[in-house]
N, C-alpha and C positions, 0 to 999 in steps of 0.2 A: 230869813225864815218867814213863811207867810203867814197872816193871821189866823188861817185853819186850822193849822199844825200849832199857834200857837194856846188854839182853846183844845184843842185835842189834849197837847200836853198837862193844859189847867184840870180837865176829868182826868187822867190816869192817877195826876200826883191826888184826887180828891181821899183817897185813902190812908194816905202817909199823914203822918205827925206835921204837926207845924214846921217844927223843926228840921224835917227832910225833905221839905216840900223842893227849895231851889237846887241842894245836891242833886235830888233823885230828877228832874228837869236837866237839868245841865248835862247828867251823864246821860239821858235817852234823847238828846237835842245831838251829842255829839257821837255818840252812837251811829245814829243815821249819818252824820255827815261826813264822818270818818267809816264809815264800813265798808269793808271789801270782803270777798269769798274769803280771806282769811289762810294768811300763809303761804298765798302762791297757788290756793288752791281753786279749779276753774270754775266759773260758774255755770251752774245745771237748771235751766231752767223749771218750774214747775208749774203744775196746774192746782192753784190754792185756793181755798174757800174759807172763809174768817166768817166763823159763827161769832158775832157779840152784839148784845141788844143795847150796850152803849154806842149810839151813833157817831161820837167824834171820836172814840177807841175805836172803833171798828174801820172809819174812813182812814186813822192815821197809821192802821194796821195794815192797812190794803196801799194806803200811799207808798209806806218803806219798804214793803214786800215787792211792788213792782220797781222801787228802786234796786231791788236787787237781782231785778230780769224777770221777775216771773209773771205768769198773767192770773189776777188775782180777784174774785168777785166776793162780794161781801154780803151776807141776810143777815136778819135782825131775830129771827125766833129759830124754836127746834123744827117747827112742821117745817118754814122752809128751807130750812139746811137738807132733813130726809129727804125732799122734794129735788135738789138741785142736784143734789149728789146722786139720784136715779137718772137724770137722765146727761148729766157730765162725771160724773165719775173723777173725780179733780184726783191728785196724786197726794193731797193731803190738806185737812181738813182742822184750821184752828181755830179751836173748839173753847168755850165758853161753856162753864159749868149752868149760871143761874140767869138760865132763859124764858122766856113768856111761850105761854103752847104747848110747850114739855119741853121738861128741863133737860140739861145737857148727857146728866150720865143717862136718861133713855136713849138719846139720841147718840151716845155712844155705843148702847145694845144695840139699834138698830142697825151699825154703820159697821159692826163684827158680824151680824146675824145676816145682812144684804151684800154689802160691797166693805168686804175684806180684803182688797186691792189698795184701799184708800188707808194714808196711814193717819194717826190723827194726834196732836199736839192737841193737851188740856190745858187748859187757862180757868184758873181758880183764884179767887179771894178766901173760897173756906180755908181755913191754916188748919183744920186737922189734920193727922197723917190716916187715921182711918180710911177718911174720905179719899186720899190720894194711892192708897192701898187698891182701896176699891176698884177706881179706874184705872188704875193698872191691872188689875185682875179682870177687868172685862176686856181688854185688850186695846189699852192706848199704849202709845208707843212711848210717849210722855209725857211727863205732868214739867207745868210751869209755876210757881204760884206768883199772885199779883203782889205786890209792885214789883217791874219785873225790868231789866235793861233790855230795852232793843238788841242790842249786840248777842246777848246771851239767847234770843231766841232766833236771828236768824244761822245764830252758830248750832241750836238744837235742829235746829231745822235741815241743816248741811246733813249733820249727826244720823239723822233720822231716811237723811236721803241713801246716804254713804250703805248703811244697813240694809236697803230696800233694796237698792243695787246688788249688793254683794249675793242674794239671794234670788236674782228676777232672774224669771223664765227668758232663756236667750232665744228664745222661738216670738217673733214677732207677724201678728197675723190678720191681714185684713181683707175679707172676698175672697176673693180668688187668689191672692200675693201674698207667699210666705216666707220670711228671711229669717235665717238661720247666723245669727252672730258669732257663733264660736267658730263656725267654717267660713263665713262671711259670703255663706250663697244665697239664694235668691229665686223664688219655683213662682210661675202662674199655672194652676189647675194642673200641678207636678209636672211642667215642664220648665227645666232650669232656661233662668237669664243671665247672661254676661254682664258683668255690670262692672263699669271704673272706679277707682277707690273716691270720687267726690260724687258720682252718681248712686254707687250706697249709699254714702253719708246724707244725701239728698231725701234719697228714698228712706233710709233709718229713721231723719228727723220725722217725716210727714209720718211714719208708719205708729212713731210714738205719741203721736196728737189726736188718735182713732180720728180721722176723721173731720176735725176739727180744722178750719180754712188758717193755712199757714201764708200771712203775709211776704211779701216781698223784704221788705225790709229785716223780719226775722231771718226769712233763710240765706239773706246775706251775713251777718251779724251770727248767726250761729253757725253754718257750714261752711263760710265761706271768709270767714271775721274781718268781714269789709266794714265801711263805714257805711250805712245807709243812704248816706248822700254820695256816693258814689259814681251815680248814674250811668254804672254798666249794666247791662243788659243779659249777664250771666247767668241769672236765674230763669228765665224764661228761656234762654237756649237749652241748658239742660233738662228741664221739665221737659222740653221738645224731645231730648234723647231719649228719656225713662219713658214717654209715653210713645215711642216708636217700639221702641226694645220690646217694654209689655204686651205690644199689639201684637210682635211680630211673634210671642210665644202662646197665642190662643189660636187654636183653629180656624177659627174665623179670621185670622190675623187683622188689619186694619179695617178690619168694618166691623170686630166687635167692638163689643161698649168698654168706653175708654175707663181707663182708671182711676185717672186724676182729671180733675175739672179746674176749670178757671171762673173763679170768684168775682164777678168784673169789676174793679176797682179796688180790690183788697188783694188778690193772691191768688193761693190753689188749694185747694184738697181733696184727699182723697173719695172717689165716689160712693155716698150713701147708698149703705146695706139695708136699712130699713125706709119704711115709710114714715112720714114723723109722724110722733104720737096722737095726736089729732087730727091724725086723717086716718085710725088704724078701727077697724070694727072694733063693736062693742067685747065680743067674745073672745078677742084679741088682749085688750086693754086687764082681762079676771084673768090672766092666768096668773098661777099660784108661784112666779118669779119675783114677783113682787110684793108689798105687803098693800093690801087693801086702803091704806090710808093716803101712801104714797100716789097709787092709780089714783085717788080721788082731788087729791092737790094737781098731779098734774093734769090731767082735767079739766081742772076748774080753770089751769091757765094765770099766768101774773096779775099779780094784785089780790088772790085767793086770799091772801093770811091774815086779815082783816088791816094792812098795811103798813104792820111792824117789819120792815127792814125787806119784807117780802121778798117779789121776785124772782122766780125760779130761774129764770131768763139771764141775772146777773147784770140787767141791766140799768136796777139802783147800785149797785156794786161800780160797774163801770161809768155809769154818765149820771145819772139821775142827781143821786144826792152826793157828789161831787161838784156839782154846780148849784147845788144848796148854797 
Protein backbone atom coordinates (compact mmCIF):
# COMPACT_ATOMS: atom_id res chain seq x y z
CA UNK A 1 0.00 0.00 0.00
CA UNK A 2 1.56 3.28 -1.00
CA UNK A 3 2.26 6.14 1.19
CA UNK A 4 -0.59 8.34 -0.51
CA UNK A 5 -3.24 6.13 0.12
CA UNK A 6 -1.76 5.76 3.38
CA UNK A 7 -2.33 9.65 4.38
CA UNK A 8 -5.46 9.59 2.38
CA UNK A 9 -6.78 6.80 4.79
CA UNK A 10 -5.27 9.00 7.96
CA UNK A 11 -8.00 12.10 6.68
CA UNK A 12 -10.97 9.85 6.18
CA UNK A 13 -10.55 8.05 9.59
CA UNK A 14 -9.95 12.15 11.02
CA UNK A 15 -13.66 11.80 12.00
CA UNK A 16 -14.09 8.59 13.92
CA UNK A 17 -13.49 8.04 17.65
CA UNK A 18 -10.19 6.99 18.63
CA UNK A 19 -11.26 4.01 19.21
CA UNK A 20 -12.38 3.18 15.51
CA UNK A 21 -9.83 4.90 14.09
CA UNK A 22 -7.62 1.20 12.93
CA UNK A 23 -11.11 -0.84 12.38
CA UNK A 24 -12.62 1.77 10.26
CA UNK A 25 -8.91 1.72 8.22
CA UNK A 26 -8.49 -1.80 7.85
CA UNK A 27 -12.02 -2.37 6.48
CA UNK A 28 -11.58 0.58 3.73
CA UNK A 29 -7.72 -0.56 3.03
CA UNK A 30 -9.24 -3.98 2.40
CA UNK A 31 -12.23 -2.89 0.63
CA UNK A 32 -10.13 -1.69 -2.19
CA UNK A 33 -8.17 -4.66 -2.29
CA UNK A 34 -10.51 -7.19 -2.22
CA UNK A 35 -13.33 -5.42 -4.49
CA UNK A 36 -14.69 -6.71 -7.33
CA UNK A 37 -18.12 -5.80 -9.33
CA UNK A 38 -19.54 -7.89 -6.85
CA UNK A 39 -21.17 -11.40 -7.41
CA UNK A 40 -20.24 -12.16 -10.76
CA UNK A 41 -21.49 -9.05 -11.64
CA UNK A 42 -19.68 -7.35 -14.89
CA UNK A 43 -18.08 -4.21 -14.75
CA UNK A 44 -19.80 -1.03 -16.48
CA UNK A 45 -17.50 1.44 -16.94
CA UNK A 46 -18.41 5.17 -15.99
CA UNK A 47 -17.66 8.69 -16.45
CA UNK A 48 -17.24 10.08 -12.69
CA UNK A 49 -16.52 13.15 -11.13
CA UNK A 50 -15.73 13.34 -7.25
CA UNK A 51 -16.60 16.63 -5.78
CA UNK A 52 -14.52 16.87 -2.32
CA UNK A 53 -12.47 19.69 -0.99
CA UNK A 54 -10.55 17.23 1.11
CA UNK A 55 -7.56 16.77 -1.22
CA UNK A 56 -6.19 13.21 -0.10
CA UNK A 57 -10.32 12.04 0.17
CA UNK A 58 -10.74 13.22 -3.03
CA UNK A 59 -7.45 11.64 -4.68
CA UNK A 60 -8.13 8.29 -2.74
CA UNK A 61 -11.67 8.61 -4.26
CA UNK A 62 -10.61 9.01 -7.74
CA UNK A 63 -7.64 6.20 -7.11
CA UNK A 64 -10.36 3.30 -6.10
CA UNK A 65 -12.80 4.40 -8.55
CA UNK A 66 -10.45 3.89 -11.52
CA UNK A 67 -9.48 0.67 -9.85
CA UNK A 68 -12.70 -0.30 -10.54
CA UNK A 69 -12.59 0.76 -14.45
CA UNK A 70 -13.87 3.90 -14.68
CA UNK A 71 -12.35 7.05 -15.82
CA UNK A 72 -12.59 9.42 -13.08
CA UNK A 73 -11.57 13.28 -12.59
CA UNK A 74 -11.74 15.04 -9.36
CA UNK A 75 -12.43 19.32 -8.28
CA UNK A 76 -12.10 20.70 -5.19
CA UNK A 77 -15.17 23.28 -4.87
CA UNK A 78 -18.95 23.60 -6.17
CA UNK A 79 -18.11 26.44 -8.94
CA UNK A 80 -15.87 23.73 -10.48
CA UNK A 81 -17.84 20.78 -10.20
CA UNK A 82 -21.06 23.21 -12.15
CA UNK A 83 -18.29 24.01 -14.60
CA UNK A 84 -17.07 20.34 -15.43
CA UNK A 85 -20.02 18.84 -15.61
CA UNK A 86 -21.31 21.51 -18.42
CA UNK A 87 -19.07 20.64 -20.59
CA UNK A 88 -18.49 16.48 -19.73
CA UNK A 89 -21.49 15.63 -18.51
CA UNK A 90 -19.90 12.59 -16.51
CA UNK A 91 -22.63 9.74 -15.88
CA UNK A 92 -22.26 10.40 -12.08
CA UNK A 93 -21.31 12.78 -9.92
CA UNK A 94 -19.81 12.11 -6.06
CA UNK A 95 -20.82 14.83 -4.51
CA UNK A 96 -19.63 16.46 -1.28
CA UNK A 97 -21.95 18.23 0.81
CA UNK A 98 -19.64 21.14 2.58
CA UNK A 99 -17.73 22.73 -0.27
CA UNK A 100 -15.88 26.23 -0.72
CA UNK A 101 -17.68 28.58 -3.68
CA UNK A 102 -21.12 27.10 -2.87
CA UNK A 103 -21.97 24.49 -1.07
CA UNK A 104 -22.84 21.05 -2.26
CA UNK A 105 -26.67 20.96 -1.93
CA UNK A 106 -26.63 24.26 -4.48
CA UNK A 107 -24.60 22.39 -6.56
CA UNK A 108 -27.06 19.57 -6.34
CA UNK A 109 -29.93 22.16 -7.63
CA UNK A 110 -27.99 23.04 -10.19
CA UNK A 111 -27.10 19.50 -11.51
CA UNK A 112 -31.31 18.57 -11.39
CA UNK A 113 -32.04 22.04 -12.87
CA UNK A 114 -28.97 21.69 -15.91
CA UNK A 115 -27.95 18.15 -16.49
CA UNK A 116 -30.37 15.61 -15.06
CA UNK A 117 -28.60 13.01 -17.15
CA UNK A 118 -25.85 12.94 -14.53
CA UNK A 119 -26.82 10.92 -11.41
CA UNK A 120 -25.39 11.96 -8.24
CA UNK A 121 -24.14 10.11 -5.04
CA UNK A 122 -24.02 12.62 -1.76
CA UNK A 123 -21.26 12.30 0.65
CA UNK A 124 -22.17 14.02 3.97
CA UNK A 125 -20.64 14.27 7.51
CA UNK A 126 -23.97 16.24 8.54
CA UNK A 127 -25.57 13.06 10.50
CA UNK A 128 -29.03 14.91 10.37
CA UNK A 129 -31.78 13.08 8.60
CA UNK A 130 -33.38 16.42 7.74
CA UNK A 131 -30.44 17.20 5.87
CA UNK A 132 -30.45 13.86 4.04
CA UNK A 133 -34.12 14.30 3.44
CA UNK A 134 -33.52 17.21 1.81
CA UNK A 135 -31.08 15.84 -0.82
CA UNK A 136 -32.98 13.49 -1.54
CA UNK A 137 -35.92 15.72 -2.43
CA UNK A 138 -33.89 17.76 -4.76
CA UNK A 139 -33.06 14.68 -6.54
CA UNK A 140 -29.88 12.80 -5.53
CA UNK A 141 -30.12 9.42 -6.28
CA UNK A 142 -28.30 8.77 -2.91
CA UNK A 143 -26.94 9.81 0.12
CA UNK A 144 -23.83 8.15 1.88
CA UNK A 145 -22.96 9.44 5.19
CA UNK A 146 -19.18 9.78 6.34
CA UNK A 147 -17.35 7.56 7.70
CA UNK A 148 -18.31 5.36 5.03
CA UNK A 149 -16.55 1.64 3.71
CA UNK A 150 -15.29 1.90 0.28
CA UNK A 151 -17.10 -1.39 -0.59
CA UNK A 152 -20.41 -0.04 0.36
CA UNK A 153 -20.03 2.85 -2.05
CA UNK A 154 -18.66 1.38 -5.02
CA UNK A 155 -21.73 -1.25 -4.38
CA UNK A 156 -24.17 2.17 -4.27
CA UNK A 157 -22.71 3.02 -7.12
CA UNK A 158 -23.28 -0.29 -9.22
CA UNK A 159 -26.94 0.37 -7.49
CA UNK A 160 -27.26 3.47 -8.91
CA UNK A 161 -25.83 2.50 -12.36
CA UNK A 162 -28.19 -0.72 -12.59
CA UNK A 163 -31.42 1.92 -12.17
CA UNK A 164 -30.04 4.35 -14.78
CA UNK A 165 -29.90 1.42 -17.09
CA UNK A 166 -33.00 -0.01 -16.49
CA UNK A 167 -34.57 3.33 -17.48
CA UNK A 168 -32.12 4.81 -20.42
CA UNK A 169 -33.34 5.85 -23.69
CA UNK A 170 -32.26 2.89 -26.08
CA UNK A 171 -31.88 5.54 -28.97
CA UNK A 172 -28.29 6.40 -28.96
CA UNK A 173 -27.29 9.46 -30.92
CA UNK A 174 -24.47 11.28 -32.31
CA UNK A 175 -24.42 13.67 -35.84
CA UNK A 176 -25.64 12.06 -38.20
CA UNK A 177 -25.45 8.11 -36.61
CA UNK A 178 -28.40 6.82 -34.86
CA UNK A 179 -28.47 3.19 -33.18
CA UNK A 180 -31.35 1.90 -31.96
CA UNK A 181 -30.55 -0.92 -29.22
CA UNK A 182 -33.67 -2.71 -28.88
CA UNK A 183 -33.64 -3.53 -32.74
CA UNK A 184 -29.97 -3.30 -32.75
CA UNK A 185 -29.98 -1.07 -36.06
CA UNK A 186 -28.05 1.49 -37.04
CA UNK A 187 -29.13 4.84 -39.60
CA UNK A 188 -26.56 7.57 -41.00
CA UNK A 189 -28.83 10.73 -42.07
CA UNK A 190 -31.79 7.70 -42.13
CA UNK A 191 -30.28 5.49 -44.14
CA UNK A 192 -29.74 2.07 -42.52
CA UNK A 193 -26.08 0.37 -41.86
CA UNK A 194 -25.32 -3.22 -41.71
CA UNK A 195 -23.47 -3.77 -39.11
CA UNK A 196 -21.71 -7.30 -37.40
CA UNK A 197 -22.64 -8.08 -33.83
CA UNK A 198 -18.65 -6.76 -32.71
CA UNK A 199 -18.83 -3.75 -35.09
CA UNK A 200 -22.17 -2.65 -33.06
CA UNK A 201 -20.59 -3.34 -30.03
CA UNK A 202 -17.66 -1.27 -31.35
CA UNK A 203 -19.81 1.53 -32.47
CA UNK A 204 -22.26 1.23 -29.13
CA UNK A 205 -19.08 1.72 -27.00
CA UNK A 206 -17.75 4.91 -28.92
CA UNK A 207 -21.55 6.21 -29.23
CA UNK A 208 -21.80 6.11 -25.29
CA UNK A 209 -18.54 8.24 -24.67
CA UNK A 210 -20.35 11.27 -26.72
CA UNK A 211 -17.58 11.95 -28.23
CA UNK A 212 -14.91 11.59 -25.92
CA UNK A 213 -11.41 9.75 -27.54
CA UNK A 214 -11.76 6.02 -26.84
CA UNK A 215 -8.36 4.60 -26.39
CA UNK A 216 -6.99 1.59 -27.85
CA UNK A 217 -6.44 -0.18 -24.96
CA UNK A 218 -10.14 0.41 -23.63
CA UNK A 219 -11.75 -0.87 -26.74
CA UNK A 220 -9.86 -3.89 -26.46
CA UNK A 221 -10.47 -4.51 -22.77
CA UNK A 222 -14.22 -3.70 -23.04
CA UNK A 223 -15.45 -5.00 -26.57
CA UNK A 224 -13.19 -7.23 -27.21
CA UNK A 225 -12.01 -8.42 -23.31
CA UNK A 226 -8.45 -8.87 -24.54
CA UNK A 227 -5.47 -8.05 -22.61
CA UNK A 228 -4.19 -4.71 -23.54
CA UNK A 229 -0.99 -6.13 -24.20
CA UNK A 230 -2.04 -8.14 -26.69
CA UNK A 231 -0.57 -6.50 -29.46
CA UNK A 232 -3.28 -7.34 -32.15
CA UNK A 233 -4.22 -4.93 -34.32
CA UNK A 234 -8.07 -5.57 -34.20
CA UNK A 235 -9.18 -2.47 -33.14
CA UNK A 236 -7.88 -0.44 -35.90
CA UNK A 237 -9.25 -3.11 -38.46
CA UNK A 238 -12.57 -2.73 -37.37
CA UNK A 239 -12.61 1.01 -36.95
CA UNK A 240 -11.54 0.70 -40.74
CA UNK A 241 -14.97 -1.45 -41.28
CA UNK A 242 -17.41 1.13 -39.28
CA UNK A 243 -15.81 3.98 -41.13
CA UNK A 244 -16.23 2.36 -44.65
CA UNK A 245 -19.85 1.13 -43.84
CA UNK A 246 -20.73 4.87 -42.59
CA UNK A 247 -19.28 6.32 -45.62
CA UNK A 248 -20.82 4.06 -47.73
CA UNK A 249 -24.36 5.18 -46.20
CA UNK A 250 -24.01 9.13 -46.86
CA UNK A 251 -24.47 10.51 -50.23
CA UNK A 252 -21.50 11.63 -50.64
CA UNK A 253 -20.35 8.24 -49.87
CA UNK A 254 -16.36 8.32 -49.30
CA UNK A 255 -15.61 11.76 -49.57
CA UNK A 256 -17.84 12.74 -46.96
CA UNK A 257 -16.63 13.86 -43.53
CA UNK A 258 -15.66 10.85 -41.70
CA UNK A 259 -17.23 9.92 -38.47
CA UNK A 260 -14.68 8.69 -36.36
CA UNK A 261 -11.27 10.27 -36.31
CA UNK A 262 -7.95 9.08 -35.05
CA UNK A 263 -6.49 10.61 -31.92
CA UNK A 264 -2.68 10.18 -32.92
CA UNK A 265 -1.25 8.32 -30.17
CA UNK A 266 -4.26 7.66 -27.91
CA UNK A 267 -7.12 6.06 -30.10
CA UNK A 268 -10.35 7.23 -31.86
CA UNK A 269 -13.42 9.13 -31.54
CA UNK A 270 -16.25 10.10 -32.66
CA UNK A 271 -16.19 13.52 -34.92
CA UNK A 272 -16.88 16.73 -33.06
CA UNK A 273 -20.50 18.33 -33.37
CA UNK A 274 -19.60 21.57 -31.97
CA UNK A 275 -16.97 24.05 -32.01
CA UNK A 276 -15.01 24.00 -28.69
CA UNK A 277 -16.24 26.45 -26.31
CA UNK A 278 -13.53 28.97 -26.80
CA UNK A 279 -13.53 29.27 -30.09
CA UNK A 280 -17.65 29.75 -30.12
CA UNK A 281 -18.83 33.72 -30.61
CA UNK A 282 -19.83 35.74 -27.92
CA UNK A 283 -23.61 35.52 -28.73
CA UNK A 284 -23.24 31.82 -28.83
CA UNK A 285 -21.64 31.30 -25.32
CA UNK A 286 -25.50 33.76 -23.52
CA UNK A 287 -27.67 31.43 -24.67
CA UNK A 288 -30.16 30.65 -22.05
CA UNK A 289 -28.91 26.61 -21.99
CA UNK A 290 -27.00 27.33 -19.62
CA UNK A 291 -26.77 29.25 -16.43
CA UNK A 292 -24.82 32.49 -16.71
CA UNK A 293 -22.24 31.41 -14.06
CA UNK A 294 -21.27 28.30 -15.69
CA UNK A 295 -20.65 30.34 -19.24
CA UNK A 296 -18.48 32.46 -17.17
CA UNK A 297 -16.23 29.67 -15.54
CA UNK A 298 -15.96 28.12 -18.68
CA UNK A 299 -14.60 31.06 -20.07
CA UNK A 300 -12.35 32.02 -17.75
CA UNK A 301 -10.73 28.50 -18.56
CA UNK A 302 -8.69 26.12 -15.93
CA UNK A 303 -7.28 27.61 -12.99
CA UNK A 304 -10.63 30.01 -12.92
CA UNK A 305 -11.62 28.85 -9.26
CA UNK A 306 -9.07 30.65 -7.36
CA UNK A 307 -7.10 27.14 -7.26
CA UNK A 308 -9.10 24.96 -4.85
CA UNK A 309 -9.11 21.55 -6.64
CA UNK A 310 -10.16 23.62 -9.73
CA UNK A 311 -9.74 22.58 -13.24
CA UNK A 312 -12.62 22.13 -15.43
CA UNK A 313 -10.25 20.22 -17.82
CA UNK A 314 -10.02 17.34 -15.03
CA UNK A 315 -6.59 17.66 -15.48
CA UNK A 316 -5.80 18.10 -11.43
CA UNK A 317 -8.00 15.18 -11.26
CA UNK A 318 -6.03 13.13 -13.70
CA UNK A 319 -2.11 14.13 -13.59
CA UNK A 320 -1.61 17.16 -11.56
CA UNK A 321 -2.22 16.50 -8.00
CA UNK A 322 -1.51 12.96 -8.33
CA UNK A 323 1.92 13.66 -8.73
CA UNK A 324 1.72 15.96 -5.80
Amino acid sequence: MSDRLRVALRRIVGTVSKSRKLSFAHRVHNSIAESSPGDGEPKVPMRVLVVEDDRALGLFLQKGLKLEGHTVDWVGDGDAAVAHASLHQPDLMVLDLSLPLRDGVEVLAEMRRWFSRTSVLVLTGRNQTEERVRCLNLGADDCLLKPFSFHELTARCRAILRRKEQFADPMLRHGEVEMNRMDRSVRRDGVGVELTGKEFALLEFMLQRHGECCTRAELLSEVWKMSPASGTNVVDVYINYLRKKLAAAHPDGHTSLPVIETVRGRGYRLCGLVAPVDELPEDELSVDTLPAEVLQLVKAGPGSDGGMGGGIDGSHGETGLVAA
